[in-house]
C-alpha positions as CSV (number, residue, x, y, z in Angstrom):
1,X,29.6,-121.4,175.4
2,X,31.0,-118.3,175.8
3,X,31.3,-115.6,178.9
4,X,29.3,-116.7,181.8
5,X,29.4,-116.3,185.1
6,X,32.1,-118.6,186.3
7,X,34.2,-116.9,187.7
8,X,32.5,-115.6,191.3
9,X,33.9,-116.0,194.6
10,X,37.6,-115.8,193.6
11,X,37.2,-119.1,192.2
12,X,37.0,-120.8,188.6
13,X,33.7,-122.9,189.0
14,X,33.6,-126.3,186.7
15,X,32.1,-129.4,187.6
16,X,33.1,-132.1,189.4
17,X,32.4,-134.7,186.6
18,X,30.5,-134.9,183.3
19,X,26.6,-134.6,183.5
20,X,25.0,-137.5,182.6
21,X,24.2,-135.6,179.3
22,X,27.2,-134.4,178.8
23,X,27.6,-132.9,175.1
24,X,31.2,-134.8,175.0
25,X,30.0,-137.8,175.7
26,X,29.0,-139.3,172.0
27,X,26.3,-142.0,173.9
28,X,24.3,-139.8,175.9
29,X,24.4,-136.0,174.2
30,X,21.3,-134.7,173.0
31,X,22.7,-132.7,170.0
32,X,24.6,-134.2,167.2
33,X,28.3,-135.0,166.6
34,X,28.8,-131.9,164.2
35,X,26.8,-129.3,166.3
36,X,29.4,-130.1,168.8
37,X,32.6,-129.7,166.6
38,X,30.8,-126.7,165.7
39,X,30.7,-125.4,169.5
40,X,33.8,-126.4,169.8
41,X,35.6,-124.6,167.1
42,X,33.4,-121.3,168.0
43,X,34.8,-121.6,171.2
44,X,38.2,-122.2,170.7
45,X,37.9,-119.1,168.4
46,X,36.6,-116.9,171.0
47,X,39.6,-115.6,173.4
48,X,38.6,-116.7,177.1
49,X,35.5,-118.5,176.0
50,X,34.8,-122.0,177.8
51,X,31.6,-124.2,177.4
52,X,29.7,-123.6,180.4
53,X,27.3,-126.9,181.2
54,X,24.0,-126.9,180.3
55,X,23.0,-128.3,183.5
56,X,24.3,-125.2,185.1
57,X,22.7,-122.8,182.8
58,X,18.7,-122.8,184.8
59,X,19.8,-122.1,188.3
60,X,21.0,-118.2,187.7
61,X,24.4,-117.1,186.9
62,X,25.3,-118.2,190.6
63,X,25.5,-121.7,189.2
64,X,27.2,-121.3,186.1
65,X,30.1,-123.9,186.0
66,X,32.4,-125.1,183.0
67,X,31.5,-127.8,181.0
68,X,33.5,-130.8,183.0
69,X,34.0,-132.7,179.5
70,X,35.3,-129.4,178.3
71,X,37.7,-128.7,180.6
72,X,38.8,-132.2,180.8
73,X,39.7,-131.5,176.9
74,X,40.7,-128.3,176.5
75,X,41.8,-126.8,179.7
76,X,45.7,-127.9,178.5
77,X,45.4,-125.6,176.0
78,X,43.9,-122.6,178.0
79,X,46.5,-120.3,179.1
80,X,43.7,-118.9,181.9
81,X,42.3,-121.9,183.4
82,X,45.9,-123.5,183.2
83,X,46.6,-120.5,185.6
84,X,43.6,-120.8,187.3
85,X,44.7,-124.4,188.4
86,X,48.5,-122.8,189.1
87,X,46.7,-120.5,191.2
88,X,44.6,-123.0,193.4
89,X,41.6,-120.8,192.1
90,X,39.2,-124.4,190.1
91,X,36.5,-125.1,192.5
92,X,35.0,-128.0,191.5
93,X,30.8,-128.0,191.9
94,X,28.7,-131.1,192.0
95,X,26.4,-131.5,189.3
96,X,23.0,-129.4,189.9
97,X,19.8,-131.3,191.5
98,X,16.9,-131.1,188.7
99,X,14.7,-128.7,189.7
């Protein structure tokens, strides 16, 4: 969570679809149900915060992409991705090889 690189190239980077352990997805996440409320609420609290995909997070900062079950949940409520998308700024990144 928080401030990551995801913003590079004059583009919002987020991925093109949940990883396959996605933290929203309740079968398949490798941390519990309340660790991710609690992630969730931290974020929210934290002005221009995003989750930013675990899968993303071993590459360098030049693969840092938000969370694509975030964004599918929250970005509604984001007044800055909301723009981003006005702006024509999301560029949408396949999910990261395993290295």
């Amino acid at each position: 969570m928080a401030r990551h690189d995801i913003y590079r190239d004059g583009k919002v980077h987020v991925l093109a679809e949940e990883c396959a352990t996605c933290i929203f997805k309740p079968h398949s996440r490798p941390v519990d149900g309340a660790r991710v409320a609690g992630m969730v609420r931290a974020t929210r609290e934290e002005h221009g915060a995003t989750v930013v995909c675990h899968s993303t997070l071993y590459g360098g900062a030049e693969h840092h992409a938000i969370c694509r079950g975030w964004y599918d949940r929250m970005a509604h409520e984001d007044h800055i991705l909301r723009l981003a998308l006005i702006m024509d700024v999301i560029e949408y990144d396949p999910i990261p090889e395993k290295a």
